[in-house]
N, C-alpha and C positions, 0 to 999 in steps of 0.2 A: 498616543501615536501608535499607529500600527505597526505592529514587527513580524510576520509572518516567517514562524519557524517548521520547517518538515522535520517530524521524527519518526524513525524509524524504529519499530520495534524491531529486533534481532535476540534469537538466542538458537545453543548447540543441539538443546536436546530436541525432544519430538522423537514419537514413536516410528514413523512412516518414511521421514530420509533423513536419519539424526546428520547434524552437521551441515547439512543444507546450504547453510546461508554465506558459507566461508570454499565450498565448491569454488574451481579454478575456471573462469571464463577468457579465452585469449589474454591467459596470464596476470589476470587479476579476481581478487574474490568476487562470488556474484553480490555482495552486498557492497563493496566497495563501485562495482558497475552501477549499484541502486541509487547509493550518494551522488555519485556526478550526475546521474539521471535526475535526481530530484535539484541538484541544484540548477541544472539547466532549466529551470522553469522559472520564468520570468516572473516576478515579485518577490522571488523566494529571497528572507531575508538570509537563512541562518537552516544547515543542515547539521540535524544531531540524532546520534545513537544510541538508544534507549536498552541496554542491553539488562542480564540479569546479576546479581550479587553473586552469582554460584559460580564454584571453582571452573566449574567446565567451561563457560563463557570467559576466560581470562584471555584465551586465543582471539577471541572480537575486540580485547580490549588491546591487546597484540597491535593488532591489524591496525585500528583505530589510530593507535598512538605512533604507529612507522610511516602513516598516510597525513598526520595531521588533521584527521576527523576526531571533531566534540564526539564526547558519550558522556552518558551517565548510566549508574548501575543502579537496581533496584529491586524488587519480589518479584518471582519466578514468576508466578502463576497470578497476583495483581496487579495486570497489563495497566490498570485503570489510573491507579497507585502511581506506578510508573511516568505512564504521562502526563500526573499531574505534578511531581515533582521536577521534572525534566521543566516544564511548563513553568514552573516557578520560577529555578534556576537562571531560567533563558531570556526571561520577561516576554513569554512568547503570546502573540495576540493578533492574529487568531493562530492555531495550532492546527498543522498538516500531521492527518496520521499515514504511514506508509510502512506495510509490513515485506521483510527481507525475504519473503518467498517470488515478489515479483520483481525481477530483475528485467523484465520490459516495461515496468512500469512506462508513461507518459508522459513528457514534459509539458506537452501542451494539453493533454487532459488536466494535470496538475495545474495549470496556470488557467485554463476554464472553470475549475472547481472556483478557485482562487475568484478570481474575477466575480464571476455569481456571487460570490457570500461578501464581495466589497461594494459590489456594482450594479447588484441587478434593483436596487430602490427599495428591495425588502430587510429586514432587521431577521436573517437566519441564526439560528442557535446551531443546525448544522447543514453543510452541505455535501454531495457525498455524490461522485461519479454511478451511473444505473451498469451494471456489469456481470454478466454471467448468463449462462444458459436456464439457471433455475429462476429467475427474477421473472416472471410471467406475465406478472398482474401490472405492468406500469404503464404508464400515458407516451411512451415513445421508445425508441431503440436503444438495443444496450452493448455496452463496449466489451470486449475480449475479456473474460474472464485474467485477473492477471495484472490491470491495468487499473486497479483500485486504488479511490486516494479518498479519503474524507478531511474537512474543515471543519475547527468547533471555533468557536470566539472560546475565550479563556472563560467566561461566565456561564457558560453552558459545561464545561470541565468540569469545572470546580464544584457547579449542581451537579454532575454525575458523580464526582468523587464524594460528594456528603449522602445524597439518595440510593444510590445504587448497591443492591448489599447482596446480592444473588452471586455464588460464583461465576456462574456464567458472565453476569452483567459486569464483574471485575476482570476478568479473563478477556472478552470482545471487544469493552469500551462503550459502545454505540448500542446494542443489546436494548439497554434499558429505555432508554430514547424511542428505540423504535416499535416498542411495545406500548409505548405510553404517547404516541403521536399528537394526540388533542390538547398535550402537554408542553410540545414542542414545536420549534418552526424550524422545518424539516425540507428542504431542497434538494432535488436534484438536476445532472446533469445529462442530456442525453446524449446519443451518436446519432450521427447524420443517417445512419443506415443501421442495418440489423448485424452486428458481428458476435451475438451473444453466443454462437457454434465453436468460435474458437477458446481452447483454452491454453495463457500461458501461463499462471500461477507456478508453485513448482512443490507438488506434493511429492511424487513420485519420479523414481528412476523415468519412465519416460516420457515425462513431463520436459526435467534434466536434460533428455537428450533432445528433444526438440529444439528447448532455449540453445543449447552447445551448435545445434546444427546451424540456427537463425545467428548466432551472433558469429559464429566463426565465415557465415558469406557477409554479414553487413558491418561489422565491427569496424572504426578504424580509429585509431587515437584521435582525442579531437571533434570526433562525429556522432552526435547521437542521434542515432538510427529513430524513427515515427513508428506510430501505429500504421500506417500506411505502406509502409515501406515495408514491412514484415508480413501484413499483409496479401501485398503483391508477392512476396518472394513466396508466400504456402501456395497462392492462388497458383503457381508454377513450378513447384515442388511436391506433387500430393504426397510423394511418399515421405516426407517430413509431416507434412501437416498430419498424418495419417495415424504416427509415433505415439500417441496420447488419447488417439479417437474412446478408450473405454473409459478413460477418466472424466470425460464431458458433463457438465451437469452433475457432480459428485456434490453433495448436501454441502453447507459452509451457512454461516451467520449472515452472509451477505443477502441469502434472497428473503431473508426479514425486509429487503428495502423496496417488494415485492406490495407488501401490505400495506 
């Protein structure tokens, strides 16, 4: 039977904005704002935190266990590792990946990924929202950088956790998949329009300030704010949207889904 679990990977370090993911958003962490975002997404069985064994992540597990969010802990640096054991744990089938830098992630892109890899008549090994300004080469429009969600079936995991031995490709998850395409049945999702200019992801301090400016006009206990909706508030705000313009198109793993 199908169990469709979102996990999120989360941890403190990183070089570029350590601590990132536990940042105060209208008085709660950004990744604690990730959770209800992922659970507001229709199928979703089961939202879990994938964090790491290292002492400095003990503050997520903090977090976790005062909100009543699942986690599991596991190797810093094999992300891969990690979601397969979480996967195990959870009996999860198929498995939502979602990383704790995007705290606008989408409910309803989440539930579009979803749906495709349940519904669309084909047997996918992954599905994977199109997203980013670098993704160039694909057959349709791509979502806000930010708004990233990929789907494996547990059997496509569990091949990447035996095949895949490259650090990169234990570090990404998805990497190795996507290098080896003629290997795999590989799906995407598109947007109705081209919004691949904007970026919310959150590497950087003014990344951080963008997301703070968008959630503190659309926030409200209760309401989780669309891509559209965010949207419209940059399209009327340029000097928010503005906050982040040299980070655009910054290199990431993602525009392998490019190829």
């Amino acid at each position: 039977m199908s169990h469709p679990v979102a996990i999120i990977q989360a941890r403190m370090g990183g070089t570029r904005l350590p601590g990132k993911v536990l940042l105060p958003l209208c008085g709660y962490s950004m990744l604690w704002h990730i959770v209800q975002r992922c659970r507001a997404a229709e199928g979703i069985a089961e939202v879990v935190v994938a964090t790491t064994d290292q002492p400095v992540d003990d503050t997520i597990v903090v977090m976790c266990q005062a909100h009543g969010i699942p986690y599991c802990r596991g190797s810093e640096h094999d992300v891969l590792d990690r979601y397969h054991q979480v996967a195990l744990r959870f009996k999860a089938d198929p498995v939502l990946r979602v990383t704790a830098d995007c705290p606008m992630v989408d409910h309803g892109v989440i539930a579009a990924v979803l749906q495709m890899y349940q519904f669309s008549g084909r047997r996918y090994d992954i599905v994977g929202a199109a997203t980013g300004a670098g993704a160039i080469h694909t057959d349709g429009c791509h979502f806000p950088d930010g708004v990233d969600v990929e789907c494996y079936s547990f059997a496509c995991l569990e091949r990447l956790w035996h095949e895949a031995q490259a650090p990169q490709d234990r570090e990404h998850v998805s990497t190795y998949a996507l290098r080896n395409t003629e290997r795999f049945a590989i799906g995407r999702v598109y947007a109705s329009k081209e919004y691949g200019h904007h970026r919310w992801t959150v590497d950087y301090a003014a990344d951080f300030a963008l997301v703070t400016a968008v959630y503190e006009a659309l926030w409200m206990p209760g309401r989780h704010f669309g891509m559209e909706d965010v949207v419209d508030y940059l399209a009327t705000h340029p000097g928010v949207y503005a906050l982040n313009r040299q980070h655009v198109g910054k290199e990431g793993y993602e525009e392998l889904w490019a190829l």
